[in-house]
C-alpha positions in Angstrom: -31.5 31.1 -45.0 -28.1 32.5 -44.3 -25.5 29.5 -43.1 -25.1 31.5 -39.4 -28.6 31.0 -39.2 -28.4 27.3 -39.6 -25.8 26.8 -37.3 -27.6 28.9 -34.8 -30.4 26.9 -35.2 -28.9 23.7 -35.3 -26.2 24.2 -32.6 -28.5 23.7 -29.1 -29.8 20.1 -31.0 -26.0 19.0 -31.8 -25.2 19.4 -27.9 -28.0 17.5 -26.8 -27.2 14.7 -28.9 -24.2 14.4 -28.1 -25.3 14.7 -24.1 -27.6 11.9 -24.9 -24.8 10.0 -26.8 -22.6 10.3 -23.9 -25.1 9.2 -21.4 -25.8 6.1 -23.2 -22.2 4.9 -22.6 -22.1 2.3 -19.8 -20.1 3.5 -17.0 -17.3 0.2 -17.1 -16.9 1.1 -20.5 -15.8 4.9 -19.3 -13.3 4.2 -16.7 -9.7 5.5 -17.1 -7.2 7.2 -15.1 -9.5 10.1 -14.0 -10.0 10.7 -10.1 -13.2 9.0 -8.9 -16.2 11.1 -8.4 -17.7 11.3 -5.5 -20.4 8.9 -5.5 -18.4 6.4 -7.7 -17.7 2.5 -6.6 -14.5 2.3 -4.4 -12.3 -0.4 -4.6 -13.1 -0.9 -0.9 -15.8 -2.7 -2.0 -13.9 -5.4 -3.6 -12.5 -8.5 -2.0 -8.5 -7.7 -2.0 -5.3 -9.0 -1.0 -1.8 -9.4 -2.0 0.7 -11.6 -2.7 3.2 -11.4 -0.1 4.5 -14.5 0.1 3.8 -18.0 -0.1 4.6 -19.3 3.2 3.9 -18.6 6.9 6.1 -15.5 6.2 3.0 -14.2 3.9 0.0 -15.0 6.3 2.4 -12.7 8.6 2.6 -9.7 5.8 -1.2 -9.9 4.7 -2.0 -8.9 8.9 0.7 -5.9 8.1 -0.6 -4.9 4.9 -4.4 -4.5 7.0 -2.3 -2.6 9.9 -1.1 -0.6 7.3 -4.4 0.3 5.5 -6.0 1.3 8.5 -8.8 -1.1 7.9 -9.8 -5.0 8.9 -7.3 -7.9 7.5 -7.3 -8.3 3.8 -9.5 -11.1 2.9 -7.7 -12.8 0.0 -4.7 -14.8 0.6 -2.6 -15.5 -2.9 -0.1 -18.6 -3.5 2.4 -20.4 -5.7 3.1 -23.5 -6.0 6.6 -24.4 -7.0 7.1 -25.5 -10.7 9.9 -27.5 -10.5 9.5 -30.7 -9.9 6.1 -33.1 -9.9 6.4 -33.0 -6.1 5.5 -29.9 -5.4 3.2 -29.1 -7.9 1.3 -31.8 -6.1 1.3 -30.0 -3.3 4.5 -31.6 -0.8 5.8 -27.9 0.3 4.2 -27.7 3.6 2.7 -24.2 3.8 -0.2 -25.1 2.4 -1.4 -26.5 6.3 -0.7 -23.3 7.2 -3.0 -21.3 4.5 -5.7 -23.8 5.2 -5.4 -23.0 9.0 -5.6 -18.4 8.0 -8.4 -19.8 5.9 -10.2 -21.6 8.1 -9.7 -18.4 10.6 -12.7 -16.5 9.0 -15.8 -17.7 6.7 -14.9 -14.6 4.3 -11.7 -15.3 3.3 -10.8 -16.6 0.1 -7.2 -18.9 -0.9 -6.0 -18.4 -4.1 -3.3 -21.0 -5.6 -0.9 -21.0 -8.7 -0.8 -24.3 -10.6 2.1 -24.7 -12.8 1.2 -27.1 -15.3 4.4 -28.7 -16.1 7.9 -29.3 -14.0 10.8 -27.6 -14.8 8.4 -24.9 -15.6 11.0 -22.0 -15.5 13.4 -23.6 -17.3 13.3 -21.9 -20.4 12.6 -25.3 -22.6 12.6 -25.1 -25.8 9.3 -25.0 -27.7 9.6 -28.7 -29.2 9.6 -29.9 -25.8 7.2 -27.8 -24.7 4.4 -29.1 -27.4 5.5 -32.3 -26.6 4.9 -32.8 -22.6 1.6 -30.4 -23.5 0.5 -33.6 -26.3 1.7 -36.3 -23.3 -1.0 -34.0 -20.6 -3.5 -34.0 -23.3 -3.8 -37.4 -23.6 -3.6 -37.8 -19.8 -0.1 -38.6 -18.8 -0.2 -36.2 -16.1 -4.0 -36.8 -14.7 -2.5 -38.7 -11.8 -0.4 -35.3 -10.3 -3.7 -33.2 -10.5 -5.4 -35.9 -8.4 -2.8 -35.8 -5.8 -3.1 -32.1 -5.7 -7.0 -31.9 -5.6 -7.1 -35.0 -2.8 -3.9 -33.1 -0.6 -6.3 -29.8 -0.2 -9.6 -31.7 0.1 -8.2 -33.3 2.8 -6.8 -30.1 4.3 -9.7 -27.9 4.2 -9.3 -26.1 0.7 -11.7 -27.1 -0.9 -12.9 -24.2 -2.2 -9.5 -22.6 -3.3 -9.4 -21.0 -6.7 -6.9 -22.9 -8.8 -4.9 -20.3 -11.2 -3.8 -22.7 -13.5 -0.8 -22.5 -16.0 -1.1 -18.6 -15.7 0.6 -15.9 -18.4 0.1 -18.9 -21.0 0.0 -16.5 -23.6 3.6 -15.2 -23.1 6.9 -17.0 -22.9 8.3 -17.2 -19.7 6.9 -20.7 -18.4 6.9 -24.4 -19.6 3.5 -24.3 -19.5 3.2 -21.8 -22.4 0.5 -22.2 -24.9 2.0 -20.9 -28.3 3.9 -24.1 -29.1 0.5 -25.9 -29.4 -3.0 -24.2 -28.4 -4.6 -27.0 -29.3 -3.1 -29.6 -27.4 -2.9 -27.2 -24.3 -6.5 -26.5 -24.5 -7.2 -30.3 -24.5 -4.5 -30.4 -21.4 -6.5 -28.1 -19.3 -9.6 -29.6 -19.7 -8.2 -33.1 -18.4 -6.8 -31.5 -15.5 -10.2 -29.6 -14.5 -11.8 -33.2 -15.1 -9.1 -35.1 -13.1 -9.7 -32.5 -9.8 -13.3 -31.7 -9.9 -13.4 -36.2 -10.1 -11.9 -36.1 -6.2 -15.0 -35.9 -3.8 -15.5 -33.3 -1.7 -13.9 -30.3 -4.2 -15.5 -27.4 -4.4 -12.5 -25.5 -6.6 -13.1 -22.7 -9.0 -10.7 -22.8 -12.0 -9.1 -19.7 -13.5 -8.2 -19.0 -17.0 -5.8 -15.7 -16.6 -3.2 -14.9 -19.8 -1.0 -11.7 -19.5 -2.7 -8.3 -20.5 -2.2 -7.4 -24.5 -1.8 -9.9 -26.9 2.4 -10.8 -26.2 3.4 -14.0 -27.6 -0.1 -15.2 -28.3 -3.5 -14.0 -28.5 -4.7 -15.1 -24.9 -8.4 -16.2 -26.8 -6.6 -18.7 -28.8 -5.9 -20.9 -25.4 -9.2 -20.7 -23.9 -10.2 -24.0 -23.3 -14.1 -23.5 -23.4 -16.7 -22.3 -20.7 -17.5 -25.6 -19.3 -13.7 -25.8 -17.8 -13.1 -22.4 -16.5 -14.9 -20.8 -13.7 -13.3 -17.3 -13.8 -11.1 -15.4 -16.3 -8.7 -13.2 -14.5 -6.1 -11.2 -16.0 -2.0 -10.5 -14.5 -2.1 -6.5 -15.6 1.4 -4.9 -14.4 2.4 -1.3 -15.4 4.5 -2.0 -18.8 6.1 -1.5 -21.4 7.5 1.7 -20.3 5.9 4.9 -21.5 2.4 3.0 -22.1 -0.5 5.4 -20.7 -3.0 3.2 -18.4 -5.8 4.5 -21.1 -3.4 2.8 -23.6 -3.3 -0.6 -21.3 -7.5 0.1 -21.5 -7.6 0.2 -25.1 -4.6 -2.2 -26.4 -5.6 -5.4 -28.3 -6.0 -8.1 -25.7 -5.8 -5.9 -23.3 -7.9 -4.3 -19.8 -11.4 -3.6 -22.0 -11.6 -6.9 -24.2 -11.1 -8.9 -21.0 -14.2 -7.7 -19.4 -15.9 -7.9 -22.7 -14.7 -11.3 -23.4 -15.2 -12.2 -19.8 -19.3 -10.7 -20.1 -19.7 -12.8 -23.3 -18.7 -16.1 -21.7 -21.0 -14.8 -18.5 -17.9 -15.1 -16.8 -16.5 -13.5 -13.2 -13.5 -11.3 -14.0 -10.2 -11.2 -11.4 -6.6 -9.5 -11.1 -4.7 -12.4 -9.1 -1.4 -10.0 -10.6 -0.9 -6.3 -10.9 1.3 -3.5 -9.9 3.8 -1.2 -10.5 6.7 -2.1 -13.4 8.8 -0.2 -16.2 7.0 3.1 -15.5 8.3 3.8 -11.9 6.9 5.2 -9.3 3.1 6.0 -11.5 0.1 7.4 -9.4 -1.9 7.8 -12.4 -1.8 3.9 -13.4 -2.7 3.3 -9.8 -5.3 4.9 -9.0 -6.6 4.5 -13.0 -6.0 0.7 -12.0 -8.2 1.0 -8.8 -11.2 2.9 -10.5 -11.0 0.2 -12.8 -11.7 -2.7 -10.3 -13.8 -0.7 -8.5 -16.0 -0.1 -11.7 -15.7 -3.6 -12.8 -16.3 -5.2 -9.6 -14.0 -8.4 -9.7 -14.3 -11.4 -7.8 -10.9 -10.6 -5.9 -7.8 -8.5 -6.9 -4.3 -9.1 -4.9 -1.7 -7.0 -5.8 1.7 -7.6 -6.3 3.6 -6.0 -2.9 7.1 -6.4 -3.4 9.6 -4.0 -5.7 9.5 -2.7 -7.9 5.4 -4.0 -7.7 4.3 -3.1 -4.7 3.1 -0.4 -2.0 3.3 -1.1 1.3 7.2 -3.3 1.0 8.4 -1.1 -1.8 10.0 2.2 -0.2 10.8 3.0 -4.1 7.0 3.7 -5.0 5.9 6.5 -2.3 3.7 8.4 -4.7 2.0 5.5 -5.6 1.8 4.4 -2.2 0.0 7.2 -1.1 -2.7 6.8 -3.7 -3.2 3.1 -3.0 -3.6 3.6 0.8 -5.9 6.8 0.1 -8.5 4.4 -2.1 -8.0 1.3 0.0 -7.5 2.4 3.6 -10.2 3.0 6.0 -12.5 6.1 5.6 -12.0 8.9 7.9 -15.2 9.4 9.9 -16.9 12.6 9.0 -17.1 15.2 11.2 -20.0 15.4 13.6 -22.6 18.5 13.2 
C-alpha cells in the first residue's frame, strides 16, 4: 500500500483523536487570555470588590466603584491593618467600627482584613532579625496581640471576617517574610490561628496567600498545613514587564499550580490582590485575568483600584478600563421581540 494511501486512510482517525483529546481537557485548565464565549462563566458571578481604601474614605469609593459599573454595590470590602507598631495590628485604628457598621448593612457582604504578622513590618529588617521575632511568635511570644485582635472584632461584629494573614510571605518586602526561616514561620502561623479561633464567638476564615511565581521563596514551602488555613488566595498583579498573562498561567508557582495546589488541599481559591503593573495600560491581562476568575470561581476577588493598579481611579489605564467595566458592569437588557 502506497504511503498517500496510508495517510489518506489514517488522516480522518488522527483528527478525531485529537478532537477527543481536546475535549477531555477540563475547561479551568483551558483558560487564557482569549475572549469569553458566549455561554462561558462571567465574572459577574463572582463575589468582587476592591480595595479602595482602608478607612471610611473606602466604604465611600466601593458605593462609586458600583455607580460606576452600572450594577448593585460590590459586596466585598478589603482592609489593612497597619504594621507598625503592636497597637495597631491589634486592631486600635478606629475604622474598623466603621467596616463592621457597611458590613452589618447587608447579610451578603463579606470583610476582608490584612494581618501583618510582625511590627515594624515595612521596615526592611534584616533577615537575622527577621528569623529571630518569627522563632519568639513560634514559641508564642506574640499569642497575646492575636487575642486582642480576635476579641476587638468579636466584639464589634466581625466575626466572620477573613483574616489575610502575613500576606506575599514568599517575597521580600515585609517583616513577616518566610525565607529567613519556613519552619519557624509555619509554627508561627499555626499559634496565631490557635490564639484567635480560642476567643469565643469567632467565626474567622484564615487565608494563606504568597505572591504569584515562585520570587524569593517557593510559596509551598510556607504552608503551614490544612488544619490552619481556610482559603489559599493568591496577590496576582501584571509583572514583570513583557510577561504574557498565558506566561503568568504557566510560570512555576504561578496562576495554574495555585488552583491545582489549592484542589489538592480541597481548598477555596481567592485574589484579595490583582491589577495592572509594569505592563501598562494591558486589556489582554484583564480580561485573560477575568475569564480566569470567572472559570475558577473564587470565593471573592477585589482588585487593586488605584494607579497604576486600578480601573475606575486610574485615568492612566482606559483600555483596560473599558474591558473591566464591559465584563463586570450590568448587562444591557436585550431587545424586546
Amino acid at each position: 500500500m502506497s504511503s498517500s494511501r496510508v495517510r489518506a486512510l489514517f488522516l480522518p482517525l488522527l483528527i478525531l483523536l485529537a478532537l477527543a483529546s481536546q475535549s477531555c481537557v477540563p475547561l479551568p485548565y483551558g483558560a487564557d487570555a482569549r475572549p469569553a464565549l458566549s455561554g462561558s462563566p462571567s465574572p459577574r458571578s463572582v463575589k468582587f470588590g476592591a480595595y479602595v481604601g482602608y478607612g471610611a474614605d473606602g466604604i465611600s469609593r466601593i458605593a462609586g466603584l458600583g455607580t460606576w459599573l452600572g450594577r448593585s454595590t460590590p459586596t466585598v470590602g478589603h482592609a489593612y491593618l497597619p504594621g507598625d507598631r503592636w497597637s495597631n495590628i491589634e486592631g486600635a485604628p478606629g475604622y474598623l467600627a466603621h467596616w463592621a457598621t457597611w458590613r452589618k448593612a447587608r447579610k451578603d457582604r463579606l470583610f476582608v482584613l490584612n494581618v501583618p504578622l510582625l511590627e515594624r513590618n515595612e521596615a526592611h529588617l534584616p533577615d537575622a532579625t527577621v528569623r529571630a521575632e518569627l522563632r519568639k511568635g513560634a514559641k508564642g511570644a506574640y499569642d497575646a496581640h492575636f487575642r486582642a485582635l480576635a476579641g476587638r472584632l468579636v466584639s464589634l461584629g466581625l466575626r466572620d471576617t477573613v483574616l489575610v494573614l502575613g500576606w506575599e510571605m514568599n517575597g521580600i518586602t515585609y517583616t513577616h517574610r518566610c525565607g529567613p526561616d519556613p519552619a519557624s514561620w509555619k509554627r508561627y502561623w499555626v499559634r496565631i490561628v490557635n490564639a484567635m479561633r480560642s476567643v469565643p464567638g469567632q467565626r474567622f476564615r484564615f487565608e494563606f496567600t504568597p505572591n504569584r511565581g515562585r520570587d524569593a521563596v517557593p510559596w509551598p514551602r510556607c504552608y503551614p498545613g490544612d488544619r490552619h488555613v481556610d482559603i489559599i488566595g493568591m496577590d496576582a498583579y501584571d509583572a514583570p514587564r513583557g510577561l504574557s498573562f498565558t506566561a503568568q498561567l504557566n510560570e512555576p508557582y504561578g496562576l495554574r499550580e495555585h488552583v491545582r495546589f489549592a484542589r489538592a488541599h480541597r481548598k477555596p481559591i481567592a485574589f484579595p490582590e490583582w491589577g495592572l503593573y509594569e505592563n501598562g495600560d494591558n486589556s489582554a491581562y484583564m480580561r485573560g485575568m477575568l475569564n480566569w476568575i470567572a472559570r475558577q470561581k473564587p470565593l471573592y476577588q477585589t482588585i487593586s483600584d488605584y494607579c497604576p493598579h486600578g480601573v475606575w481611579r486610574c485615568r492612566s489605564n482606559p483600555k483596560a478600563s473599558a474591558v473591566y467595566k464591559a465584563l463586570m458592569g450590568k448587562k444591557k437588557p436585550g431587545k424586546k421581540k
